[in-house]
C-alpha positions as CSV (number, residue, x, y, z in Angstrom):
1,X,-22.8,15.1,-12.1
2,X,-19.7,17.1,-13.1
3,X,-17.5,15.0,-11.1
4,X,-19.3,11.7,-11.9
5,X,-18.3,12.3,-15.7
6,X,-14.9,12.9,-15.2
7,X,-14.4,10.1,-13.5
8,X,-16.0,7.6,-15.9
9,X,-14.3,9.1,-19.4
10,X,-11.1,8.8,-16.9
11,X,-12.1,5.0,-16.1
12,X,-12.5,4.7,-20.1
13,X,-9.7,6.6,-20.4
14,X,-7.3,3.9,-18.3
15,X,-9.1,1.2,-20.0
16,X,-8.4,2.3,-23.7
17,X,-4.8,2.6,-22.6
18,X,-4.6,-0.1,-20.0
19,X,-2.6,-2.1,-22.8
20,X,0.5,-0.1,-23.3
21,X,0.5,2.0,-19.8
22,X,2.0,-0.8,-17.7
23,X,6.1,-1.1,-17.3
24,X,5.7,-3.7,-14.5
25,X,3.3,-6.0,-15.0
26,X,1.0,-6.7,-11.9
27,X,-0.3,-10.2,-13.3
28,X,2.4,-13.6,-13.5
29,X,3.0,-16.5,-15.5
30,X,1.8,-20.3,-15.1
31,X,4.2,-22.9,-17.3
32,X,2.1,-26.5,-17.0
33,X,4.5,-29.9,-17.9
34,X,2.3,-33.0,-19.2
35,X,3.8,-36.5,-18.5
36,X,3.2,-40.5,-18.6
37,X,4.4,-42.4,-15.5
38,X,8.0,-42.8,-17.5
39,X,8.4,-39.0,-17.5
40,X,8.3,-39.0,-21.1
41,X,6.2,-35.9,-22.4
42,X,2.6,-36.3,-23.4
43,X,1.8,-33.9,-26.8
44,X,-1.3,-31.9,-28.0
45,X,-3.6,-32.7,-24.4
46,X,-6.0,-30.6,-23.7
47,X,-5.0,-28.3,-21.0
48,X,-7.5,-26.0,-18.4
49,X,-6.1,-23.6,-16.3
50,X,-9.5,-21.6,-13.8
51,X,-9.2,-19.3,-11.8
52,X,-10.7,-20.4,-8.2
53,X,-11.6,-17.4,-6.8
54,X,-13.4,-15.9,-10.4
55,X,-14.3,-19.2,-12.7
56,X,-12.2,-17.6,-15.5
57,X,-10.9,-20.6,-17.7
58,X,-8.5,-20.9,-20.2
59,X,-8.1,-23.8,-22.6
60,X,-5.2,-24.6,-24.9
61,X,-3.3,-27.7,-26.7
62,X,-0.8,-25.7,-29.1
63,X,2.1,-28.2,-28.0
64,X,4.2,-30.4,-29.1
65,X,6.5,-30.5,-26.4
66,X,4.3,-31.6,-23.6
67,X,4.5,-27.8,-21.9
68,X,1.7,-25.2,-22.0
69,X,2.4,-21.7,-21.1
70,X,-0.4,-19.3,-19.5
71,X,0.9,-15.9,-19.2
72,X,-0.6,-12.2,-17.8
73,X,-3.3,-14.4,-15.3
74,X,-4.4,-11.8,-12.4
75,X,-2.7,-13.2,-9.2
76,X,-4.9,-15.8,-7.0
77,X,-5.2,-19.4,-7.3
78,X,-6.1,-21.3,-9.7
79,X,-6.9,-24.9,-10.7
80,X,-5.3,-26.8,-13.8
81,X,-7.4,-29.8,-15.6
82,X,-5.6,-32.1,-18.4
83,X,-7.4,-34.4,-20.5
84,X,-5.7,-36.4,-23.1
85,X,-7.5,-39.7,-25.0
86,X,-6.3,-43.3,-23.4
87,X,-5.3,-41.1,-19.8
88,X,-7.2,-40.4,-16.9
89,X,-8.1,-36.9,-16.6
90,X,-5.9,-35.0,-14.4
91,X,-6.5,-32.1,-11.4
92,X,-4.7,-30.2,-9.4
93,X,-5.7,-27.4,-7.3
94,X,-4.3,-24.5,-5.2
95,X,-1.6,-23.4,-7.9
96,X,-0.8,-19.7,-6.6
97,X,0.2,-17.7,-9.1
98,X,1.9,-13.9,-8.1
99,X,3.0,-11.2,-10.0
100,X,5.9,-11.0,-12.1
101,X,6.6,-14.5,-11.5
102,X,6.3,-18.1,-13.3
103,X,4.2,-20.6,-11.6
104,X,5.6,-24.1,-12.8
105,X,3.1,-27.3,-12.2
106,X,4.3,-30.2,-13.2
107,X,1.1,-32.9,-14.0
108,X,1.6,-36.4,-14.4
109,X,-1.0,-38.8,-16.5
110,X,-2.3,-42.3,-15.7
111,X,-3.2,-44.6,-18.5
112,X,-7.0,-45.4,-18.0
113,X,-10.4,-44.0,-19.2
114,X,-10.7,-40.1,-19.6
115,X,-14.3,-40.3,-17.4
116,X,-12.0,-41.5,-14.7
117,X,-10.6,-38.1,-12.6
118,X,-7.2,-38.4,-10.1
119,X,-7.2,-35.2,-8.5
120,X,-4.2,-33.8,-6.4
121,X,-4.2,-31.3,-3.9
122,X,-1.1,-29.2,-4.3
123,X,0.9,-25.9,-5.0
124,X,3.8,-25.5,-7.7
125,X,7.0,-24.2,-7.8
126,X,8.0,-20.6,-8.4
127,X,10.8,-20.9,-10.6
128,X,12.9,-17.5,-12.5
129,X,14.9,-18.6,-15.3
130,X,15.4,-15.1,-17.1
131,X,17.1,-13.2,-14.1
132,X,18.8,-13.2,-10.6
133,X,16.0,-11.9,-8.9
134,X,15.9,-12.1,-5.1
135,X,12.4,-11.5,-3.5
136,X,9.8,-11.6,-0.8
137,X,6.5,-12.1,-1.4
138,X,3.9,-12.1,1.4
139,X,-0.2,-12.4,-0.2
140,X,-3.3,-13.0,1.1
141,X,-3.8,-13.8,4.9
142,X,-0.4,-12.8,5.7
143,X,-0.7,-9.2,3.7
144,X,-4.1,-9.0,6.6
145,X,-2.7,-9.9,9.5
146,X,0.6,-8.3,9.5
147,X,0.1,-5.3,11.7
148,X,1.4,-1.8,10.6
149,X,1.9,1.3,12.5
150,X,-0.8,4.0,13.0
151,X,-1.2,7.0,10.9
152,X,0.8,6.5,7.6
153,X,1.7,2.8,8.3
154,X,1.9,0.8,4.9
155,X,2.8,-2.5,3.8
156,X,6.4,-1.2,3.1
157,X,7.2,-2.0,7.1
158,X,6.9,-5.8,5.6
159,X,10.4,-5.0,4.1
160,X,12.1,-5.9,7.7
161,X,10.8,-9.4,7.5
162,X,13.3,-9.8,4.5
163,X,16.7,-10.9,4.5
164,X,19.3,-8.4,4.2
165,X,17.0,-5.1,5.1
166,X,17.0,-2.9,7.8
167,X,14.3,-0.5,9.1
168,X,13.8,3.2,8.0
169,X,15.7,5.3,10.7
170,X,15.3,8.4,11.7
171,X,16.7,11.2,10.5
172,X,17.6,9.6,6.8
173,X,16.1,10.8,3.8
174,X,13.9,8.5,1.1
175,X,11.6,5.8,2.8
176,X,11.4,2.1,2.9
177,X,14.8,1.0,5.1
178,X,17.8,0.3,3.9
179,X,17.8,-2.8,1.3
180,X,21.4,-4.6,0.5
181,X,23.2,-2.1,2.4
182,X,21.6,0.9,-0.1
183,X,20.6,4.4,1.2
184,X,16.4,4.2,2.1
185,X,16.4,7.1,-0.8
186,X,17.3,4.8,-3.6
187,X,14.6,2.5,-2.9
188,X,11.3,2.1,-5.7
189,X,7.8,1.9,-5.3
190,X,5.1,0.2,-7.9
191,X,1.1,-0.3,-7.5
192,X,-0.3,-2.2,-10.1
193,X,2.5,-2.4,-12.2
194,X,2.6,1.7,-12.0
195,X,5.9,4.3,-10.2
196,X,4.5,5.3,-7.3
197,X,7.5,7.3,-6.5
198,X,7.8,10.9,-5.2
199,X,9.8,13.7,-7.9
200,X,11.8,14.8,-5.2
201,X,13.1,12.2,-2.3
202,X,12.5,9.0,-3.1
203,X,9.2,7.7,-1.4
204,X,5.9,6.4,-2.0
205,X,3.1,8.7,-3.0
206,X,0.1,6.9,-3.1
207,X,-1.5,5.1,0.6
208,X,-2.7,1.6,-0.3
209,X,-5.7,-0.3,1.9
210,X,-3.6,-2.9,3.8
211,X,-7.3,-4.8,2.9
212,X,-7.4,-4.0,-0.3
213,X,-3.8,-5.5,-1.3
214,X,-3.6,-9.1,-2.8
215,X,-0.2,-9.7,-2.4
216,X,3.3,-7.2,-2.2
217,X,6.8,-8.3,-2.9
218,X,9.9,-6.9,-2.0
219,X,12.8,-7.2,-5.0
220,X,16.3,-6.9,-2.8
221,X,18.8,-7.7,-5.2
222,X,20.0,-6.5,-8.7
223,X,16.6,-6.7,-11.8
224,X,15.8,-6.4,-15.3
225,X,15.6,-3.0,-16.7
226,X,11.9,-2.3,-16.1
227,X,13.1,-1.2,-12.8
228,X,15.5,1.1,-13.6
229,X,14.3,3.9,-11.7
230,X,15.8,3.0,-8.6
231,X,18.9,1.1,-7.5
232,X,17.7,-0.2,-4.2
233,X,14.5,-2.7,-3.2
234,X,11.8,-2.4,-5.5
235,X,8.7,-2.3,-3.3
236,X,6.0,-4.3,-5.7
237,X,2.1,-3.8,-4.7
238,X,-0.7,-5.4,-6.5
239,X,-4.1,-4.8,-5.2
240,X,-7.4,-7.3,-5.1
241,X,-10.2,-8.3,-7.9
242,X,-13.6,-9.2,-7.2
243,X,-14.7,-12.3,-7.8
244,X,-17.6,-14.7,-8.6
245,X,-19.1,-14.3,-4.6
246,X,-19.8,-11.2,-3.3
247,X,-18.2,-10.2,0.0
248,X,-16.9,-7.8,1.9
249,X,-15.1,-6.7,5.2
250,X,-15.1,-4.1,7.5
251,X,-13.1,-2.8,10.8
252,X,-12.4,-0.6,13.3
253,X,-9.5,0.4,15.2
254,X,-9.3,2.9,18.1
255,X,-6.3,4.3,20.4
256,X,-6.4,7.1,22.8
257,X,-4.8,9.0,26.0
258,X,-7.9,7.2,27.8
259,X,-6.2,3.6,27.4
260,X,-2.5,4.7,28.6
261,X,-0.8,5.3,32.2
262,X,-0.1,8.4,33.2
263,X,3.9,8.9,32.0
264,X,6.3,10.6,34.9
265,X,5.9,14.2,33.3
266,X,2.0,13.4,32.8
267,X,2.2,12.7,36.5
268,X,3.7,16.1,37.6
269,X,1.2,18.1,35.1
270,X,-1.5,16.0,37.0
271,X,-3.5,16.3,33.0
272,X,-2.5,13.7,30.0
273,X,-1.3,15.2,26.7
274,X,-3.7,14.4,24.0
275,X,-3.5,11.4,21.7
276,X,-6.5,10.0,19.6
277,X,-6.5,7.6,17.0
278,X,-9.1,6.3,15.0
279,X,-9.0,3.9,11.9
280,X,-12.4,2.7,10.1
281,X,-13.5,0.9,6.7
282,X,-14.6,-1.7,4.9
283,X,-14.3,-3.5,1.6
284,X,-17.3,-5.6,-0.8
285,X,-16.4,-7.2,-4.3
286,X,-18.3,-9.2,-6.6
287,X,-19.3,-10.1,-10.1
288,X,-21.0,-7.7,-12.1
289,X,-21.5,-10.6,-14.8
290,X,-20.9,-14.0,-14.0
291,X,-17.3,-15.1,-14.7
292,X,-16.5,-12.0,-17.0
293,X,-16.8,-8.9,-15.2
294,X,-15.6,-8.2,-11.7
295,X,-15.6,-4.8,-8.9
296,X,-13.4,-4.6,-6.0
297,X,-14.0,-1.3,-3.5
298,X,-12.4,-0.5,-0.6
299,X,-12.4,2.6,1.8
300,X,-10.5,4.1,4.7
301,X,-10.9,6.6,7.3
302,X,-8.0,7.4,9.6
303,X,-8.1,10.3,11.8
304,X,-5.3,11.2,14.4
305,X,-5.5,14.1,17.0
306,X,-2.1,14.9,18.9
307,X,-1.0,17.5,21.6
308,X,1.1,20.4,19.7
309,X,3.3,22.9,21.9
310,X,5.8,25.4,20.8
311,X,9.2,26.1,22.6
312,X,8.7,27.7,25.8
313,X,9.6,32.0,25.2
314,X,10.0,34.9,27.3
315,X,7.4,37.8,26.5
316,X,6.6,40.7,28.7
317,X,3.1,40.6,30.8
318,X,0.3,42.4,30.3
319,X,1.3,45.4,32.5
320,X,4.5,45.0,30.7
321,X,3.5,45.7,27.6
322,X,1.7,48.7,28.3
323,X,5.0,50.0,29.7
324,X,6.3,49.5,26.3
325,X,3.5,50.9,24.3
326,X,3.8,54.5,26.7
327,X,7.7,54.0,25.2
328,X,7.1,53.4,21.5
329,X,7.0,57.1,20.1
330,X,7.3,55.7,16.5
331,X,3.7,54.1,15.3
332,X,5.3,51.1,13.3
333,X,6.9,50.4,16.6
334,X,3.5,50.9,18.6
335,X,1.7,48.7,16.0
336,X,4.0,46.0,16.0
337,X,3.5,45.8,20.0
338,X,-0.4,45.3,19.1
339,X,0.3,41.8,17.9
340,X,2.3,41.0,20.7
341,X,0.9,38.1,23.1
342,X,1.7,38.7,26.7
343,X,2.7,36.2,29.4
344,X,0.2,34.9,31.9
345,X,2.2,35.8,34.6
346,X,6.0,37.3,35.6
347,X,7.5,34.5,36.8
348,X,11.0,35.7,34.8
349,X,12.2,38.5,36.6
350,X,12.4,42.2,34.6
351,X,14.3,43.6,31.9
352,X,15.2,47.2,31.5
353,X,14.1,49.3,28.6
354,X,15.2,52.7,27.9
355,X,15.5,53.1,32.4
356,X,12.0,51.3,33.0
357,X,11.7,47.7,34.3
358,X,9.3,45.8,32.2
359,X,8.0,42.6,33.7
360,X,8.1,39.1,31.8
361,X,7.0,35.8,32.2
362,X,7.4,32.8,30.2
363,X,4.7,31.2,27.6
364,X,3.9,28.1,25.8
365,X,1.3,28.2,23.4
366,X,-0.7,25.3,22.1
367,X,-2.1,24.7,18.1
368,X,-4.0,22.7,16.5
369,X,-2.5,19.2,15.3
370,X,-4.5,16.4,13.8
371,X,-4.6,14.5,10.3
372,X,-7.7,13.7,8.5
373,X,-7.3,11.1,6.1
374,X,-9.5,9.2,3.3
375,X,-8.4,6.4,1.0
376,X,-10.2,4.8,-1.6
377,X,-9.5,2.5,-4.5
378,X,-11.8,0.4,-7.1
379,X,-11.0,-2.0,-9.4
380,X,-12.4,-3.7,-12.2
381,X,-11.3,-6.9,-14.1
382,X,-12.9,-7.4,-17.5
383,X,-12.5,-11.1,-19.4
384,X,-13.7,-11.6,-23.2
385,X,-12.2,-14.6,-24.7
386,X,-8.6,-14.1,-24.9
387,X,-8.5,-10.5,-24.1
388,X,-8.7,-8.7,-20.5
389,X,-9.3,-5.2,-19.7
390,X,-8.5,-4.3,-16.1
391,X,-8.2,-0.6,-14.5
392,X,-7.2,0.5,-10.7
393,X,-8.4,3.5,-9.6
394,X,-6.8,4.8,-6.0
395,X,-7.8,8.2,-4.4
396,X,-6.4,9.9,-1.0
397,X,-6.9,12.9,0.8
398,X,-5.4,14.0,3.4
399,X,-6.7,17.1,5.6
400,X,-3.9,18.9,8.2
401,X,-3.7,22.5,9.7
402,X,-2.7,25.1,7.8
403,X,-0.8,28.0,9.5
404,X,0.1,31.0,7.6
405,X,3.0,33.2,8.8
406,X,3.8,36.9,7.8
């Protein structure tokens, strides 16, 4: 019950403050442009814009200039109707709107009766008139299907399909790959329109659902000052809403030594080194009331189970090291042997110690190595009227060895 109220005067918390808490903005813009059939602009029509996945309408006519601006609307897809006395009324569908971007649909009226509907199947254009931005977005089905790599793989390995990026190699410092020729470690990372980035090398902090994402862009070139943090790609993640359906999703993914050839090493050992890999979850979203108020959960289980041997070393054997326990006359000495671990067998010849020969063989030990990992997230999207409320919540924890040393 303890943690239970925590989290919900946190939820309140996030959704008291979700107003002046965001830098980035994980919502975009739609700009709407009403003509005739001479391209001349139509004033004060009555203008729609729903959200398709939701039901969440908007309505306005405050123009004279024949455009109609819809900013901060969640990214999806979304439907825009026109009405206008002595036209037909207009709609178009499958407008996609994404995050920090203007959405510009360009609707053109036909004189005839407003009961009479032309409807249009068809996108807009994604137009940036404020800045130089370069990006790549990749939303929906694509954000699904794109595999990652196993433990730790996130949608920042969808940098490489961009122009001008390379991927992260080994041995460098920060995360992400190299974006316009910039070091990995000068790269940024955003969920929900919130820094996601490490206090010490650059990197992300935070493990996203790859189901739970709605879209993620990758900024590669120079951007406005809300990203200041960081001067190389700006890795953008905004996560899913429910909507007015319920549904959900669920997988399983499974790897071990079972499914691979023996390897030439493997071969002389006659026994596979151990590698297990198991990823699980599933998602569910709905409305909690009808076109207002929606809930988006996901959950993740990875778990992965690898082989862990130390450098081979050179202790002394059992009878060895009773040799040098009849030679320790000083106790710290003769306690220090104590903890000693002895070689299976002398198959490294003998060294000489104050005149005896102590026998030695060599040793490799084997530890524990695995990583148990959970990942959670919900969201929820409140509407009323002309104001929104929406709070993400992500959690992760992650479960390894722990070896103590003294």
């Amino acid at each position: 019950m303890r943690r239970l109220t925590v989290m919900a005067l946190a939820a309140t918390l996030c959704v008291l403050l979700s107003s002046v808490a965001w830098a980035q903005r994980l919502d975009g813009s739609l700009r709407v442009t009403v003509t005739d059939h001479s391209q001349a602009s139509v004033e004060e029509a009555k203008v729609t814009v729903a959200n398709e996945a939701t039901g969440v309408a908007i309505t306005t006519t405050a123009s004279g200039a024949g455009t109609y601006v819809f900013p901060n609307l969640l990214v999806g897809t979304y439907t825009v109707t026109v009405e206008k006395d002595g036209f037909k009324k207009a709609v178009q569908k499958g407008i996609a709107v994404a995050s920090n971007q203007v959405a510009e649909a360009k609707i053109e009226l036909e004189l005839g009766s407003v009961s009479a509907v032309v409807e249009v199947e068809a996108g807009a254009d994604l137009v940036n008139t404020q800045s130089s931005e370069l990006q790549a977005t990749f939303s929906g089905k694509v954000v699904n299907d794109l595999p990652l790599n196993t433990l730790g793989g996130d949608v920042k390995e969808f940098a490489v399909f961009a122009p001008g990026t390379t991927t992260q190699q080994g041995g460098v410092l920060g995360s992400g790959g190299s974006i316009g020729g910039t070091r990995p470690r000068f790269n940024g990372f955003n969920i929900d329109g919130v820094e996601d980035n490490k206090l010490d090398t650059n990197g992300p902090t935070q493990p996203v659902i790859q189901e739970s994402i709605a879209e993620f862009t990758l900024l590669t070139n120079q951007f406005s000052a809300e990203y200041g943090h960081s001067a190389g790609g700006i890795f953008n993640t905004v996560t899913k809403s429910g909507t007015n359906n319920w549904h959900g999703t669920a997988w399983g993914y499974n790897r071990n030594r079972n499914y691979n050839a023996f390897d030439n090493q493997q071969k002389d050992r006659g026994l596979k080194d151990r590698f297990d890999y198991n990823r699980a979850g599933l998602t569910a979203g709905g409305p909690l009331i009808h076109n207002k108020w929606f809930i988006f959960g996901a959950y993740e289980f990875q778990n992965e189970g690898l082989a862990a041997s130390s450098p081979q070393v050179t202790l002394p054997t059992a009878a060895g090291l009773q040799t040098l326990q009849t030679l320790a006359f000083d106790s710290a000495v003769a306690d220090i042997l104590k903890q000693f671990p002895v070689a299976p067998q002398n198959d490294a010849g003998t060294v000489t110690v104050n005149g005896s020969a102590i026998p030695i063989g060599n040793l490799t030990t084997v530890a524990p190595s695995y990583v148990n990992e959970h990942d959670f997230s919900v969201n929820s999207d409140v509407t009323l009227g002309k104001h929104q409320f929406s709070t993400r919540y992500l959690y992760d924890r992650i479960r390894q060895p722990d070896f103590n040393a003294s």
